[in-house]
N, C-alpha and C positions, 0 to 999 in steps of 0.2 A: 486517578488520571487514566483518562482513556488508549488504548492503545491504537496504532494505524489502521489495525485491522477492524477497530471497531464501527460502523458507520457515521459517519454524521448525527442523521437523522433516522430513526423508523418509524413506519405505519405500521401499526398490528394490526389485524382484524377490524377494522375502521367499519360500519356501517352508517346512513345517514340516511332517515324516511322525510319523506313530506305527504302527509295526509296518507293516503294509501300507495305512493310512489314510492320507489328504492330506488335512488339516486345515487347509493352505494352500498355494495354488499358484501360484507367481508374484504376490505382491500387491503392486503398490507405487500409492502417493498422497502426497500432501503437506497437511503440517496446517500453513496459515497464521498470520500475527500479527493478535490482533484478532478469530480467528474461530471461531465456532459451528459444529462440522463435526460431525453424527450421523450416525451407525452402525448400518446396518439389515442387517435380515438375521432367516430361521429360525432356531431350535432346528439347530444342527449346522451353521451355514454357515462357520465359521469367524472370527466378529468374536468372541470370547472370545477367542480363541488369539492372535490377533495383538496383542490387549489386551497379553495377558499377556508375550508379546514383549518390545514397547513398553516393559512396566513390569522387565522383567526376572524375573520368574515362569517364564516358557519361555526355551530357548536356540532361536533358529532353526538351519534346517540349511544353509540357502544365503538371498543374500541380504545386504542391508547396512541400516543406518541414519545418517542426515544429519540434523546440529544447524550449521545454518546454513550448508548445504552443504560441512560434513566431515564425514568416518569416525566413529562414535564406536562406542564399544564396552558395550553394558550386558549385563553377567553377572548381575545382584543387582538388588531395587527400591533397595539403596543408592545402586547405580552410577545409576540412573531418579533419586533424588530428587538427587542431586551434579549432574543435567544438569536439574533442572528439572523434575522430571514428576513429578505426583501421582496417585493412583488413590482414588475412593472407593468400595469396593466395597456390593455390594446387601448382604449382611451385616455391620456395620457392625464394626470392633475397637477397639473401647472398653471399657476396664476399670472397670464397676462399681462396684466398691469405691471409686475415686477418685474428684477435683475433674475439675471442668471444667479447669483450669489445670494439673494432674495431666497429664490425656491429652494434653491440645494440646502440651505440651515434653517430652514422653514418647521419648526415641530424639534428642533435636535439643539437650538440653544435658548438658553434663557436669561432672565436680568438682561440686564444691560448690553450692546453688542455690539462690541466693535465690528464694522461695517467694512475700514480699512485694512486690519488685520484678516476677517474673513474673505475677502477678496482677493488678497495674497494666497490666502489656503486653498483656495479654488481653482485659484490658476495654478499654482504647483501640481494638486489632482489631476488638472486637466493635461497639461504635459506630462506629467508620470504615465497617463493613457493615451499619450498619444493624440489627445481632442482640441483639435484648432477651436475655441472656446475663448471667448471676451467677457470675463467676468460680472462685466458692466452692462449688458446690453439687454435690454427689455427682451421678454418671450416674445410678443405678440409682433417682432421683426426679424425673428430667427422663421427659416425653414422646420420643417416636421422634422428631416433626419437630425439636424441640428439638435430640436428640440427631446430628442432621441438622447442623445447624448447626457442632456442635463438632468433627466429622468436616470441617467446610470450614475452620473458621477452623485446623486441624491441619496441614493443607496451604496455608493464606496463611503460620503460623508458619514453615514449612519454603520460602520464597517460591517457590511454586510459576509456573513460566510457563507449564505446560500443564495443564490437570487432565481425569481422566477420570472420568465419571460414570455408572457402570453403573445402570440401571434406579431413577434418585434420586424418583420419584416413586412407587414402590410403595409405601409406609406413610404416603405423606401424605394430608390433607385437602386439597380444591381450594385453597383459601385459602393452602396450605403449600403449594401446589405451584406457584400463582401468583405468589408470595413468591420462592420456588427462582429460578423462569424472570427475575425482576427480578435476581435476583445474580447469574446467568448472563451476563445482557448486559452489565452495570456490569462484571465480574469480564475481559469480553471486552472490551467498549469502554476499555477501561487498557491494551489493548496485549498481552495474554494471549489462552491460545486454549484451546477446551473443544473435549475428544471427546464427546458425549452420546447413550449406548448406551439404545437405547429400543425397546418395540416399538408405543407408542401415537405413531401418526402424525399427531393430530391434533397432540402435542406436538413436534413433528418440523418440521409448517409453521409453529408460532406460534414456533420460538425459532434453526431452526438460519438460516447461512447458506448453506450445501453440505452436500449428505447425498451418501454411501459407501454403496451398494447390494451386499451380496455374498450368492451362492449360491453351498451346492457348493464352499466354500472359493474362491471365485475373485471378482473384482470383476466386478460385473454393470450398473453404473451411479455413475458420476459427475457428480452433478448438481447445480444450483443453484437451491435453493427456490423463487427465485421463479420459474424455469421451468419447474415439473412441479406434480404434483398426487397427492391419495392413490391413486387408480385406477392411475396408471400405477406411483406407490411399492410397492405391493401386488401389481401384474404381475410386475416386475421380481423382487421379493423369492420368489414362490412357482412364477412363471413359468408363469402361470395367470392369467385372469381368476378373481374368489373373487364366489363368490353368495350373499349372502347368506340364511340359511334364515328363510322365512314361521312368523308367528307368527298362528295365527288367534286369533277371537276366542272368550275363556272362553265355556263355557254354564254357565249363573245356576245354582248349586244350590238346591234349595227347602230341604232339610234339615240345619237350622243346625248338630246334632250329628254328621252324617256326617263324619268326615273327619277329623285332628286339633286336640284342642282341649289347650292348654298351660293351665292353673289356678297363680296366683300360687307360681310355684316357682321357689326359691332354693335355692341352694348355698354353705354356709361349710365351710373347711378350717383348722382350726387359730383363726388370729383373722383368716382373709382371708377378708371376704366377694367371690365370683368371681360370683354372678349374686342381685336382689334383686329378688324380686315380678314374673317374666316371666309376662305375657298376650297370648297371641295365639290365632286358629285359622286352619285353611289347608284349605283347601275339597276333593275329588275332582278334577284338574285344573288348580288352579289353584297357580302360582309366586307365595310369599313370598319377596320378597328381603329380605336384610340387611346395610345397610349402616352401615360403620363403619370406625374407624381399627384394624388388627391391635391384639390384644390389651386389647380391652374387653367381654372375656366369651363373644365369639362359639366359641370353641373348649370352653369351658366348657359352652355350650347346647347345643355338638350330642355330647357327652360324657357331659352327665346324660340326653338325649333315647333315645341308643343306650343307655345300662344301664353304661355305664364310669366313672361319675364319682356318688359318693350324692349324693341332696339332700336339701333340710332339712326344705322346705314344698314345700306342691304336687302339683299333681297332673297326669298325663300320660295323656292318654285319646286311643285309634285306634280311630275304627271302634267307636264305642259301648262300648272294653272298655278297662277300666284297666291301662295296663299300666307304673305307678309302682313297683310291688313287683316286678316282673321281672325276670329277671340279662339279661345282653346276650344270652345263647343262645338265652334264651327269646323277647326281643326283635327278634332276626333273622329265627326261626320265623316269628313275626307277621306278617313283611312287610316288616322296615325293612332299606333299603341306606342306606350311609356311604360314603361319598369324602370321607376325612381331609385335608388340607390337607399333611400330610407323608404321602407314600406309602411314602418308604422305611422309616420308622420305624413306621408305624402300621398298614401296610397288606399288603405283600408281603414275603417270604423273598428276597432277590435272588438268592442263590443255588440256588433252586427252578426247576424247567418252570414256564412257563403254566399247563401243567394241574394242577399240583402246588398252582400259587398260588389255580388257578379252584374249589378247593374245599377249600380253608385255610377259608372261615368257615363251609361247610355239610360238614364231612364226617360230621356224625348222617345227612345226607338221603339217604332210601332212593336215589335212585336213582343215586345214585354207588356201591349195593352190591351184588353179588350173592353169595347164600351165603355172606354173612360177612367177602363180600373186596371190596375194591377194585373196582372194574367201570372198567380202565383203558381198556377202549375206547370205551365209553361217554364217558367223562371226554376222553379225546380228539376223539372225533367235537365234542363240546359245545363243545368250545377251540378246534378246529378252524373250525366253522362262526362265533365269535365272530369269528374272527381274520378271517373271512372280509366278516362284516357290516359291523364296525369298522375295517375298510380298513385293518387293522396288520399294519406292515413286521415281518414276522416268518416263518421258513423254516417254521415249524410246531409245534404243540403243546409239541413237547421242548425248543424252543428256552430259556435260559437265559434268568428274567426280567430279569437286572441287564445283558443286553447288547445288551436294544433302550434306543432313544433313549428319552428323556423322556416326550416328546409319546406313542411310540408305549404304552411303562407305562401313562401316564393315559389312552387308548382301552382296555386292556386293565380295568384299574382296573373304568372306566364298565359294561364288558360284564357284569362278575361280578356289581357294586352293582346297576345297572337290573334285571339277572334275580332277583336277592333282593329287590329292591325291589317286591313287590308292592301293598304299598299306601302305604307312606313311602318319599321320595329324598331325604335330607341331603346336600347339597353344599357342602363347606370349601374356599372358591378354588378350585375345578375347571382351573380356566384358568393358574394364578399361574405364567409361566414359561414360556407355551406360545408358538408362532407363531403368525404367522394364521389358517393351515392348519389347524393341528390346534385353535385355539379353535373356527375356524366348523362344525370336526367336533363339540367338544364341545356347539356351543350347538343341534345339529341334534339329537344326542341327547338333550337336556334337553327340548327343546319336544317331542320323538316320545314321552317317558314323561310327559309333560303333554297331550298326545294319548291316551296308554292312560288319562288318568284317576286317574294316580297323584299326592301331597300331594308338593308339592316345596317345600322350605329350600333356599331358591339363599343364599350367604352370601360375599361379595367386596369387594373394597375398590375393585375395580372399574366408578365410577359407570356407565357406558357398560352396562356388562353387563348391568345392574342395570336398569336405565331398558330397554334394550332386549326383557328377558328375564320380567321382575317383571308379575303383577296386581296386588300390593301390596307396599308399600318399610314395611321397619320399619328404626329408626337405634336403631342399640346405643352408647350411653354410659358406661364406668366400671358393666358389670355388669346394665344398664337398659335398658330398652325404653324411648326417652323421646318416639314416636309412631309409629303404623301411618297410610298416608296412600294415598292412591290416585299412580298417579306424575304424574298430570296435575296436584297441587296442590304439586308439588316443582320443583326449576330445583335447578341446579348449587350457583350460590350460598347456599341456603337450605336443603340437603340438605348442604353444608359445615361452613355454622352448627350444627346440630342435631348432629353427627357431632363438632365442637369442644365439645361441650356446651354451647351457649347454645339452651337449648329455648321454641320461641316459644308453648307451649302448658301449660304449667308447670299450669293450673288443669283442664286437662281430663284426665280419664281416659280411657286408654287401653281402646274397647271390644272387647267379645269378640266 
């Protein structure tokens, strides 16, 4: 019998290579009973990997694991939930088509199953925590944070004593994330214990007990929240003091029509309506943000904006020239750069050069040509000096785009969009999944193409961003624009509300 003091869980010496990479090196800590332990770290530090470890995802190569100070062995996330461990991952796996009651005993019962009985046990779960929760009710008509929920109480059904929670606040609204961080402690004060993989630190001092600092695949700090602070959390993790970049202040444009102006434009596909009577305009200079919960239209607006997606109504005017009847090619010409929200899929050839990919959306532009052909030096000198400007880890021009990191793709991404962007910048989460490092790279570029004077669509679920980044916040509803505000008449809490759709301005129209 284990004693209190003995941990939960330990990592000894954990190492885990891939091919010539160390993805982990020597890692070992211990995950107590009772406690909130977060897991910080860059893009490539290695807290996925040993996640994955933990849950049985990866096999390490050296190294042990301790459940109550024994050996234990997990090959499988079976072997991880048979000791206790549950993982929620940032993409959530939930089938759709099914109940709530469906997915929750989905893998945890067998034979025969009562349906009516489980449904009772669900719902009891679900008030035991507190979760407004219809046992009955198809996924695929709940909300994200909703769906949030069914993903925990999946792992209470399977009685989880550890859970881990990779980046559980990206789809929520303040309110749902607030919500979260109360389950969080309730869930630990019972005697359980949460890993909680995050890279927003302010949520890091409001919930953990100990936070796991790793760089470089290696531990860089083991610390106890209340004896440290984000300044030193943010050294430790990039191993750098991080400056943040100055935002100066807009200059006032006199000319109401210069710049983009959006005209009540809607888009129905089939019998879904995806956006309904969008108004807004965004000045020479000046950052529109838009905030909202994933998947209320924002992907759809900057879809119909680039020429990819038709609309119904409306109308889309840059720069005094309509350009609603446009194909995207035409659209590009004009001036407009895109940073998709998915890059792999929407954006680059992974299996391309840089330079291959740096003129993927302009290979009509003369000066990628000469004589008819390719002008590869040209092309390279340009990818060249990119790679140079935007501080991307990358050997050169030729390099393979699918073999730099993340962070370093979306500097790559930014270099090509900025340079097409002449007079429009759409940004779909620029940032979703970056580090520090490479956010405070991103937000330096945003503000430099808000410096040249170019229309920016900043569009994040990241309030912080949003507030720090924005001349004007508009909150996207179910398809709607349901206000444009200045951000000095918004707060966390009331840009939460608006973003849950309770709109406190319901009589007023939205002006141009």
């Amino acid at each position: 019998m284990a004693s209190l003091e003995t941990p939960l869980f330990s990592l000894k010496n954990i190492s885990k290579y891939f091919t010539r990479v160390v993805a982990n090196n020597n890692i070992s800590f211990d995950i107590r009973r009772g406690e909130v332990l977060a897991l910080l770290g860059e893009n490539g530090a290695g807290k996925s990997t040993i996640m994955k470890i933990l849950y049985g995802l990866y096999q390490m190569d050296e190294g042990e694991i301790l459940k109550d100070g024994n050996p234990i062995q997990i090959d499988s996330p079976k072997d991880a939930i048979k000791n206790g461990i549950a993982m929620i991952q940032q993409h959530f796996s939930l089938v759709s088509a099914h109940t709530v009651t469906e997915n929750i005993i989905l893998g945890s019962k067998r034979g025969r199953i009562d349906l009516r009985t489980a449904s009772r046990e669900v719902g009891e779960m679900a008030d035991k925590y507190h979760f407004d929760l219809d046992p009955n009710a198809l996924i695929r008509d709940l909300d994200v944070g909703v769906q949030q929920k069914v993903e925990i109480l999946k792992t209470m059904f399977q009685e989880a004593q550890l859970l881990i929670m990779d980046e559980p606040t990206a789809v929520l609204t303040p309110q749902e994330s607030e919500n979260l961080m109360i389950f969080v402690r309730q869930f630990a004060a019972a005697g359980h214990s949460v890993i909680f993989i995050t890279h927003k630190l302010k949520e890091v001092m409001s919930v953990a007990d100990r936070i796991i600092v790793m760089r470089d695949g290696e531990v860089h700090g083991d610390l106890l929240c209340q004896e440290t602070n984000e300044s030193e959390l943010s050294r430790l993790m990039i191993g750098r003091d991080l400056i943040a970049p100055h935002k100066p202040e807009a200059v006032k444009q006199m000319d109401d029509k210069n710049g983009l102006v959006v005209r009540h434009l809607s888009s129905k596909e089939k019998e879904t309506v995806s956006l309904s009577d969008i108004n807004f305009t965004i000045k020479p200079g000046e950052i529109l943000g838009v905030a909202g919960v994933s998947g209320n239209g924002q992907e759809e607006l900057c879809e119909v904006l680039i020429g990819a997606r038709a609309h119904t109504t409306g109308q889309v005017i840059l720069n005094y020239e309509d350009l609603t009847d446009l194909s995207l090619r035409e659209r590009i010409a004009k001036g407009i750069g895109y940073v998709p929200v998915n890059r792999y899929r929407d954006a680059f050839v992974m299996s391309m050069s840089l330079a291959e990919n740096m003129f993927l959306k302009s290979t009509y532009d003369p000066v990628w040509q000469r004589h008819g052909f390719i002008n590869f030096s040209q092309l390279n000198r340009q990818t060249d000096a990119s790679i140079l400007e935007y501080n991307i880890k990358a050997p050169g021009a030729d390099a393979v785009t699918g073999s730099l990191s993340g962070g370093n793709q979306q500097k790559m991404l930014l270099a090509r969009e900025v340079r097409l962007a002449k007079s429009l910048l759409i940004l779909n989460q620029p940032t979703r999944g970056l580090d520090l490092g490479a956010i405070n790279n991103v937000h330096t570029t945003i503000l430099k193409a808000r410096e040249e004077n170019k229309c920016i669509l900043l569009i994040s679920t990241e309030l912080s961003e949003i507030f720090m980044l924005s001349d004007r916040i508009a909150v996207m509803y179910k398809g709607r624009i349901v206000g444009i505000y200045e951000p000095k008449e918004l707060n966390t809490e009331r840009i939460g509300l608006l973003m849950a759709g309770f709109d406190d301005h319901q009589d007023e129209e939205v002006a141009l």
